[in-house]
C-alpha positions as CSV (number, residue, x, y, z in Angstrom):
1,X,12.2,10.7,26.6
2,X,12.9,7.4,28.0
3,X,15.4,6.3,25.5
4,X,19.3,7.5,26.0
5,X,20.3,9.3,23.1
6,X,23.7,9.7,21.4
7,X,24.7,11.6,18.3
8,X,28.3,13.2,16.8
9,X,28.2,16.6,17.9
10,X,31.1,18.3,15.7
11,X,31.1,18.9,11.5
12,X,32.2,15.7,10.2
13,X,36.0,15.9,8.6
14,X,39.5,16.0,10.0
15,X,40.1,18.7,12.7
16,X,41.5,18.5,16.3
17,X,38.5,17.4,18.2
18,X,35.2,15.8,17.8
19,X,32.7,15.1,20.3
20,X,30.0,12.3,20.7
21,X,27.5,12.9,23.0
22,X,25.3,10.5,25.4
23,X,22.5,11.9,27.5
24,X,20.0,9.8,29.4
25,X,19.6,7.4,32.3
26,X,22.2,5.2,30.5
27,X,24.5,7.4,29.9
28,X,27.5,6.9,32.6
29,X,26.3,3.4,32.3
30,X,27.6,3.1,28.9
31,X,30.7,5.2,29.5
32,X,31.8,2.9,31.7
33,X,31.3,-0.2,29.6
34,X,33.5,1.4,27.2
35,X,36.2,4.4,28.9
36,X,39.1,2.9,30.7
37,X,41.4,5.4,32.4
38,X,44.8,4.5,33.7
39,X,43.1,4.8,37.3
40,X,40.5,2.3,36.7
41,X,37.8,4.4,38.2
42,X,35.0,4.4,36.7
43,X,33.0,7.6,34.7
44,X,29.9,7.2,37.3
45,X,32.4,8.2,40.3
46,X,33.9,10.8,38.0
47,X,33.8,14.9,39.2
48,X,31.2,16.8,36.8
49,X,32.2,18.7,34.3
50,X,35.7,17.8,34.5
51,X,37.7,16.2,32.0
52,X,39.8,13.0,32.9
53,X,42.0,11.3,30.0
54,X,41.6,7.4,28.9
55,X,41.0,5.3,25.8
56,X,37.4,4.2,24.5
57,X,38.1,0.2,24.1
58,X,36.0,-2.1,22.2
59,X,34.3,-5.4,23.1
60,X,37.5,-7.7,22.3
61,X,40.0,-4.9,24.2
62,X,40.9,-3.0,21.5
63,X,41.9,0.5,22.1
64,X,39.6,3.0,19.3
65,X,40.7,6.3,20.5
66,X,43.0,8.0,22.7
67,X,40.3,10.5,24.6
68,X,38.9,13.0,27.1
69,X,35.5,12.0,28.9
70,X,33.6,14.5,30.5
71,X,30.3,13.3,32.6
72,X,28.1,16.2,33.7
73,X,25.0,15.0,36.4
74,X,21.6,16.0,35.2
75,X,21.1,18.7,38.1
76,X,24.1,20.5,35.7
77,X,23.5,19.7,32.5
78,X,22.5,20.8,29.1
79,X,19.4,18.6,29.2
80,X,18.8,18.2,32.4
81,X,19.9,14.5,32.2
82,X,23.2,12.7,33.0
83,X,25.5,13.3,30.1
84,X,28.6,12.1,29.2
85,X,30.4,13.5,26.2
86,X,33.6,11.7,24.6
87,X,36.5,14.1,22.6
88,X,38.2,12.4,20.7
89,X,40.4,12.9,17.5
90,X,37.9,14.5,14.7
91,X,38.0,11.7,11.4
92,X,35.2,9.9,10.0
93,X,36.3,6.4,10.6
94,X,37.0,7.3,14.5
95,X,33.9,9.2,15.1
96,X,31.8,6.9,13.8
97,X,33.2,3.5,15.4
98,X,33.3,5.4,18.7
99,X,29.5,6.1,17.6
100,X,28.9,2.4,16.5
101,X,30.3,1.4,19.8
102,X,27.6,3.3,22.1
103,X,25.0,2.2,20.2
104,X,25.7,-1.1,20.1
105,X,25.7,-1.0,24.3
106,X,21.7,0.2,23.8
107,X,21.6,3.6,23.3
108,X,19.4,5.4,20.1
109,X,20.6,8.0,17.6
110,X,19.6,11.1,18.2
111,X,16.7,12.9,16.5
112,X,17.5,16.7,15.0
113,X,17.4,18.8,17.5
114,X,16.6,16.6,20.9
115,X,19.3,17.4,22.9
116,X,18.2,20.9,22.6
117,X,14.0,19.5,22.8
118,X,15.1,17.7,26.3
119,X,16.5,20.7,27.8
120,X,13.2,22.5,26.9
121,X,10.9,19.2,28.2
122,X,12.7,19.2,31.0
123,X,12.4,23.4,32.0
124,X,16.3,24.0,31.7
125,X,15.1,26.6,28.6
126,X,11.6,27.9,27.4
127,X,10.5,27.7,24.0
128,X,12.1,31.3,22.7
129,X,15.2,30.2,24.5
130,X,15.7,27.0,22.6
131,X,15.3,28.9,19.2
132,X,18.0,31.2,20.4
133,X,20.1,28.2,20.6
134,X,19.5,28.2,16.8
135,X,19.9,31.9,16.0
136,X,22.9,31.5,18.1
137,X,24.6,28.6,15.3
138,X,22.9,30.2,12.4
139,X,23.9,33.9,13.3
140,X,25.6,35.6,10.3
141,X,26.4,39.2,11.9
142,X,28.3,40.3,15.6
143,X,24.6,42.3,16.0
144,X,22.7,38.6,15.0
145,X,24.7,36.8,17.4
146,X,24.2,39.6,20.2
147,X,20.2,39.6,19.3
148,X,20.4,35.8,20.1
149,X,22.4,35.7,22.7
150,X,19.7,38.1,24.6
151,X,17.2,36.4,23.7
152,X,19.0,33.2,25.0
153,X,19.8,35.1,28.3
154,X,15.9,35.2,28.7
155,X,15.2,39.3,28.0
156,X,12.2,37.8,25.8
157,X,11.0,35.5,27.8
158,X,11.1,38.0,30.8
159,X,9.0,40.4,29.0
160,X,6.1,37.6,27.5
161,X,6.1,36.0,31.0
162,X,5.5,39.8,32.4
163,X,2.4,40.2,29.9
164,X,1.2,36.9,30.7
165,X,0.5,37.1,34.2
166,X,-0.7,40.2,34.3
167,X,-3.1,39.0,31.7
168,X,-3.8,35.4,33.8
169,X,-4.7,37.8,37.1
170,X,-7.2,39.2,34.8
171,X,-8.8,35.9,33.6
172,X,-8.6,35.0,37.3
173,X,-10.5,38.2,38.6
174,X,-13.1,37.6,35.6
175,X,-13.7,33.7,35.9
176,X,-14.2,34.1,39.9
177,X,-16.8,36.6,39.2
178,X,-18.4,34.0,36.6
179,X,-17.8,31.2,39.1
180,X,-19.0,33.2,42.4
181,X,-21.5,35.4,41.2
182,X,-23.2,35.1,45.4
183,X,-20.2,35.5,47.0
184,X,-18.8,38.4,48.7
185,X,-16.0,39.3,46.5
186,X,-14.7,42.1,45.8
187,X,-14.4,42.6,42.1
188,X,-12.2,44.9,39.6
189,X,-14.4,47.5,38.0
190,X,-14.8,47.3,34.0
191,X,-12.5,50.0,33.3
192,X,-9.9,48.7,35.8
193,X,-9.7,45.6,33.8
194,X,-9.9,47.4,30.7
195,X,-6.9,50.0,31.4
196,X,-4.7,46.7,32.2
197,X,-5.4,44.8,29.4
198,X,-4.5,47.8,27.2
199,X,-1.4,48.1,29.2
200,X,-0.1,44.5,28.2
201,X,-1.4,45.7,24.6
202,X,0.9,48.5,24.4
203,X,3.7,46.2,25.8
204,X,3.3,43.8,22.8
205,X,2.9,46.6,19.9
206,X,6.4,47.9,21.6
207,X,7.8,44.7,20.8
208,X,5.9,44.1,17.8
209,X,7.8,47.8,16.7
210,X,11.2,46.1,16.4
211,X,10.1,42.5,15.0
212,X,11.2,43.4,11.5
213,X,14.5,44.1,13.1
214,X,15.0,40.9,14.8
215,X,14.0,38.9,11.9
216,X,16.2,40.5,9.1
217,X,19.4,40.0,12.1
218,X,18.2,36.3,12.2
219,X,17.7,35.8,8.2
220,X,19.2,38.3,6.6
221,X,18.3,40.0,3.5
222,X,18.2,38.1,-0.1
223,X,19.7,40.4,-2.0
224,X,19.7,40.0,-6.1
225,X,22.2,42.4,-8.1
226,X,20.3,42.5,-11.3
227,X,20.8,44.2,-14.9
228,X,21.5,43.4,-18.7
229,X,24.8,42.0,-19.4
230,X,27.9,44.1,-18.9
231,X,27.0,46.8,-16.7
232,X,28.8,45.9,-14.1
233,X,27.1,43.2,-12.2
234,X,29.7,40.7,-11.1
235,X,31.9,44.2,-10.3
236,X,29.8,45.5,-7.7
237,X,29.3,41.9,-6.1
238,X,32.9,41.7,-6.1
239,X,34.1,45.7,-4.4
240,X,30.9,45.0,-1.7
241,X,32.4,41.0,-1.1
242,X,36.0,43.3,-0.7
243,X,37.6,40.5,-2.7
244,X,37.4,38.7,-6.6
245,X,34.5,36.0,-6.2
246,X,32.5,36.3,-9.3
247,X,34.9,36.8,-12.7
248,X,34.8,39.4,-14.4
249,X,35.7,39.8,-18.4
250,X,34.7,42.7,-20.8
251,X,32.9,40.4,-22.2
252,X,28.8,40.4,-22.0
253,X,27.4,36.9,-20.5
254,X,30.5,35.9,-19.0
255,X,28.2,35.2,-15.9
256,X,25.9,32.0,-16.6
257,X,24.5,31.4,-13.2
258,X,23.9,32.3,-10.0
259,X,26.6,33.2,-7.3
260,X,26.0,33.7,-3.9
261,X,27.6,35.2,-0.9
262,X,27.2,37.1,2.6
263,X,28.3,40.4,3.6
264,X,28.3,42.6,6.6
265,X,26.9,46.1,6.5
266,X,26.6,47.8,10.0
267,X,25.6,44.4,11.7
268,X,22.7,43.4,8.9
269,X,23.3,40.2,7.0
270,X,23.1,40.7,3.2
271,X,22.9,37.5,0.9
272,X,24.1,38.6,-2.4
273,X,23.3,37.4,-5.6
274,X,24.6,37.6,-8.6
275,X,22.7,36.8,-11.3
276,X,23.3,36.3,-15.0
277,X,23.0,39.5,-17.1
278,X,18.7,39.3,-18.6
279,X,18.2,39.3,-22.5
280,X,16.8,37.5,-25.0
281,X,19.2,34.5,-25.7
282,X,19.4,31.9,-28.1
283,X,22.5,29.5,-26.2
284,X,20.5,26.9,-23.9
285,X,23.1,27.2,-21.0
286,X,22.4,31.3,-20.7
287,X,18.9,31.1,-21.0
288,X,19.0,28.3,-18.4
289,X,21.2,30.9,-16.1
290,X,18.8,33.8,-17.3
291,X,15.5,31.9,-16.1
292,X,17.8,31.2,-12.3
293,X,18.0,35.0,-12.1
294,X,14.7,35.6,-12.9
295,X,13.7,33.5,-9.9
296,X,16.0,34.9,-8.0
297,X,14.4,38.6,-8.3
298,X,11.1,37.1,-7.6
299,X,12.4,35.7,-4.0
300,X,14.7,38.8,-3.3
301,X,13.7,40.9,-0.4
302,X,15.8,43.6,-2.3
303,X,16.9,44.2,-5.6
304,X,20.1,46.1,-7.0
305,X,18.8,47.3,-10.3
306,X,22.5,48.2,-12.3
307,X,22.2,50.8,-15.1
308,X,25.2,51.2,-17.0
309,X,25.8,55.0,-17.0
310,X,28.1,55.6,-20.2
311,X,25.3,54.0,-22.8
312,X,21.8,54.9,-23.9
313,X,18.8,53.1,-21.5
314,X,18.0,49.9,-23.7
315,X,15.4,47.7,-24.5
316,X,16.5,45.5,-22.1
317,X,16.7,48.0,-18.7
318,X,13.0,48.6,-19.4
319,X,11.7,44.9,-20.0
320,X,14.0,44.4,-16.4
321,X,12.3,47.5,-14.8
322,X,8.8,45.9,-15.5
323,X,9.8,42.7,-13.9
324,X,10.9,44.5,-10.8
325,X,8.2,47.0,-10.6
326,X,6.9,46.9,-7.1
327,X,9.8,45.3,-5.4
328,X,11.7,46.9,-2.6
329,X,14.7,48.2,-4.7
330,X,17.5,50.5,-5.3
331,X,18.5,51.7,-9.0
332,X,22.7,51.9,-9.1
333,X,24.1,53.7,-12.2
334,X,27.4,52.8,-12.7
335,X,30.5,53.4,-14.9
336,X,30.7,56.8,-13.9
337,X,34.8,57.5,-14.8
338,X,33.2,57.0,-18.6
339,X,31.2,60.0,-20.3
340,X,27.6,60.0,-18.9
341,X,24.9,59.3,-21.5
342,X,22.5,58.3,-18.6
343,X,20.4,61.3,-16.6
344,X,19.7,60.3,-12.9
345,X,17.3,62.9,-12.7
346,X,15.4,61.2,-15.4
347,X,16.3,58.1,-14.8
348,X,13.2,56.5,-12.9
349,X,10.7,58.5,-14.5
350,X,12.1,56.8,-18.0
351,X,11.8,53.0,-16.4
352,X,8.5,54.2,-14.7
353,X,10.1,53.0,-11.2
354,X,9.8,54.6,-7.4
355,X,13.2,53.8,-6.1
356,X,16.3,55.3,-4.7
357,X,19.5,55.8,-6.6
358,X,23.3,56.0,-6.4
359,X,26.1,56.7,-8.9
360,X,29.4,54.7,-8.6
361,X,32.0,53.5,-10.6
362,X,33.0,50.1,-9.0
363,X,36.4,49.3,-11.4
364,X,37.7,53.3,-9.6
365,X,36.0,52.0,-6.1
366,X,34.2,55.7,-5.9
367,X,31.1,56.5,-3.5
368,X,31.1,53.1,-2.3
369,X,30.3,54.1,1.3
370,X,27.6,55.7,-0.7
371,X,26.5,52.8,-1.8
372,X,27.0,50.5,1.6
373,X,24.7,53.3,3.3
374,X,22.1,53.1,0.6
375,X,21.7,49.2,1.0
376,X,21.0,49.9,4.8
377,X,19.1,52.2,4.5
378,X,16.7,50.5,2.4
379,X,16.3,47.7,4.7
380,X,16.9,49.5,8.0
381,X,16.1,52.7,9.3
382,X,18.1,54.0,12.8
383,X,20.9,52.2,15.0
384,X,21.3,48.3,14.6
385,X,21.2,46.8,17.8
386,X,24.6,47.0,19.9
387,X,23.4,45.4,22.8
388,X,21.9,41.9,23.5
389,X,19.6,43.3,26.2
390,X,17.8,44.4,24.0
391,X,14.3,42.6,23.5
392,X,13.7,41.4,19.9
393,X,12.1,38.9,18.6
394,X,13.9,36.4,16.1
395,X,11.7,34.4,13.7
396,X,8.1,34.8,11.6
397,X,6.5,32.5,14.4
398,X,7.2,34.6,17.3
399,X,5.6,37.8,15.6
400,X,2.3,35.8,14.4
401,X,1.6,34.5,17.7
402,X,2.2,38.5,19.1
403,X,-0.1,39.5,16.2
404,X,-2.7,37.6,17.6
405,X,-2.4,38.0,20.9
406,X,-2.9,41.6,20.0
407,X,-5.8,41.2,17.7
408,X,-7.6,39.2,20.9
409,X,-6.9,41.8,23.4
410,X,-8.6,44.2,20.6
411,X,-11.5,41.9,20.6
412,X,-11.3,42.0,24.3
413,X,-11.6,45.5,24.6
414,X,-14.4,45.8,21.6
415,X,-16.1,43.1,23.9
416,X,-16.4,45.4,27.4
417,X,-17.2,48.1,25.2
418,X,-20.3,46.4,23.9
419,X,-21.1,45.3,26.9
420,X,-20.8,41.5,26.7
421,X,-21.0,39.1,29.1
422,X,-18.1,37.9,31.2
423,X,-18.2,34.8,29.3
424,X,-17.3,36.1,26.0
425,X,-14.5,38.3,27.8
426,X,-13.1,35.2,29.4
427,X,-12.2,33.9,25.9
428,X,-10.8,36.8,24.0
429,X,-8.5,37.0,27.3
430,X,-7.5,33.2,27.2
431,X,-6.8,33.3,23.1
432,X,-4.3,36.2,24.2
433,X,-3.0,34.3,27.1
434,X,-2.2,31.2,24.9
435,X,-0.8,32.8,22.5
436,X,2.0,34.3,24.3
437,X,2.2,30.8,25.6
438,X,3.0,29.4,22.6
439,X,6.1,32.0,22.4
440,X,7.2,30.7,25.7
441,X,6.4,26.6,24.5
442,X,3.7,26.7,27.4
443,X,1.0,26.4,25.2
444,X,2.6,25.2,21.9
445,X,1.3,21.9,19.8
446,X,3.7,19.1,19.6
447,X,3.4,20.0,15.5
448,X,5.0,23.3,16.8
449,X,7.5,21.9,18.5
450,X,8.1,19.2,15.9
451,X,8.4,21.8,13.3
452,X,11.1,24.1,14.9
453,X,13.4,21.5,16.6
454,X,14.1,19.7,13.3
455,X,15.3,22.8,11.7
456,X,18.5,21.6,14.3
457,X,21.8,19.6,13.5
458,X,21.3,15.9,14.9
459,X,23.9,17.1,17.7
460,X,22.1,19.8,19.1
């Protein structure tokens, strides 16, 4: 935390702009070694968050870059540090001499993700704040972004904090009595404590209700489009894409490997897959492609099972039917402009499979909306979000430490309920407290916070 940190914060490759950044105690120090401006004037008597035109110069007086410095005081920055952040024209060469050039004056790369870790060290964000900084990059869907963005505006945090002090006043109340048993104090009766504890209870299973939500706007859904060759596969991938990505011939095994690509159904990110039609196969390149899509169905949080409608169910629909047998799935008969030999009502109960199905006929485009509204539907039931007040929680983290917070206020309650001493109480009620601490970074391990903020880009 000591160190002043620098890193490139735009995609590397020609564009317009690209930014380096600086943040520490060095910062404006640096600038000024290496910004001239036509005025003279130095970056440390420069307005924040204003931009003021110059050249970065090397050592020897050599102009790099024609720029824009910006230097923004800690009190208003990002980090809570002095920054100073250096636009320049985007190119590899220029970006990264500008880089060399700030090091060279003292300052350290960047770690992933510490610009982002130093605004949480230094209270600018909480924990669940930071991570929406992440969602924010990664979202994939307007209704992702507008989870994140709540969740970056602090709804979340608003609501663990809530629970959390009402649980520390508890804890408080409880502990006094251990500490001043002799004193005249007036304590909260056990079902006083009791009715509050399963107030805060109630207000984590509300948010618990929607976690599955939150997560699938954050990740999406892995989607694999599966089936024998030549049923329509790389069709359907293509009409629910809306444009020609994966080729498509009358001829069986033209696709060898997988393909992937997202798509946006009513806010909920979809990552397709197509895979190479399964069958027994001689050729080493599509049995290689076959094994891919084999592991592809085993990591798919949904399947597209494709039947092709105009032929007889083979041997190969019910060896694919086995393999899939339990997953969350939805059966899609198509080629339905060609003489049916397939019967939907008997369809499932031939391949022995629970699922939902659809009939299309993706080379005529018919009951696609069909189709787009069973895919939701299998992954989401109701309204997707449409407003980013909305409290949800974004990642698997968030919901285990809510899990057990709830399981301890359980064990809490179990624990009055038998009668045990205020001892016992005091530590069901501080595993729940520190658990919605760790949502909040109050109470999280530095593995915690090592593990999330190196999921970020070096300039974030």
């Amino acid at each position: 935390m000591n160190n002043t940190i620098t890193a490139i914060s735009t995609p590397l490759g020609e564009g317009g702009i690209g930014i380096v950044r600086i943040s520490g105690k060095r910062a404006f120090l640096v600038a000024d070694k290496i910004f001239r401006s036509p005025q003279e004037k130095k970056p440390f008597r420069f307005e924040s968050h204003k931009l003021h035109y110059g050249h970065i110069i090397e050592s020897r007086g050599r102009i790099i870059d024609e720029v824009l410095l910006s230097v923004m005081f800690a009190s208003q920055s990002y980090t809570r540090e002095d920054t100073v952040e250096i636009n320049c024209h985007s190119g590899i060469v220029v970006l990264k001499k500008i880089l060399d050039l700030v090091i060279e004056n003292g300052v350290r790369l960047a770690e992933p993700g510490e610009f982002t870790k130093r605004a949480f060290l230094n209270g600018r964000i909480d924990l669940s704040q930071a991570e929406a900084v992440l969602s924010i990059i990664q979202a994939k869907t307007e209704a992702g972004l507008r989870a994140a963005v709540g969740q970056l505006e602090g709804h979340l945090s608003l609501k663990i904090r809530e629970i959390r002090e009402s649980l520390l006043d508890i804890r408080t109340q409880i502990e006094a009595e251990i500490d001043f048993p002799e004193e005249d104090i007036p304590f909260v009766s056990p079902e006083e404590i009791l009715r509050k504890t399963e107030k805060a209870k109630a207000k984590i299973e509300k948010i618990l209700e929607k976690a599955e939500q939150g997560i699938i706007l954050r990740k999406g859904i892995l989607t694999a489009i599966c089936g024998k060759p030549n049923v329509g596969k790389s069709s359907i991938f293509n009409v629910l894409l809306k444009k020609d990505r994966a080729i498509v011939t009358p001829v069986p095994g033209t696709t060898r490997d997988t393909v992937e690509e997202i798509i946006d159904l009513k806010g909920i990110p979809f990552c397709l897959v197509d895979t190479a039609g399964i069958r027994e196969s001689e050729g080493v390149v599509e049995k290689e492609g076959i094994i891919r899509s084999q592991n592809s169905l085993k990591k798919a949080d949904l399947i597209l099972f494709i039947i092709d409608g105009s032929t007889d169910i083979a041997k190969e629909d019910k060896q694919i039917a086995k393999e899939i047998k339990g997953k969350k799935l939805l059966v899609i008969i198509n080629k339905i402009d060609l003489p049916q030999k397939v019967s939907p009502r008997k369809l499932c109960q031939d391949l022995d499979l629970e699922a939902e199905l659809v009939s299309i006929s993706a080379t005529e485009e018919r009951n696609l909306p069909l189709l787009d509204k069973a895919i939701t539907n299998s992954v989401w039931q109701g309204e997707v979000c449409s407003s980013a007040s909305e409290v949800l929680i974004s990642n698997l983290r968030q919901k285990g430490s809510l899990i057990k917070a709830k399981q301890a206020l359980i064990n809490f309650k179990q624990g009055i309920e038998k009668k045990l001493s205020e001892e016992f109480l005091a530590v069901d009620l501080k595993e729940a407290i520190d658990c919605l601490g760790e949502i909040s970074g109050e109470t999280a391990s530095d593995d915690i916070l090592e593990r999330i903020f190196s999921r970020f880009c070096i300039g974030k």
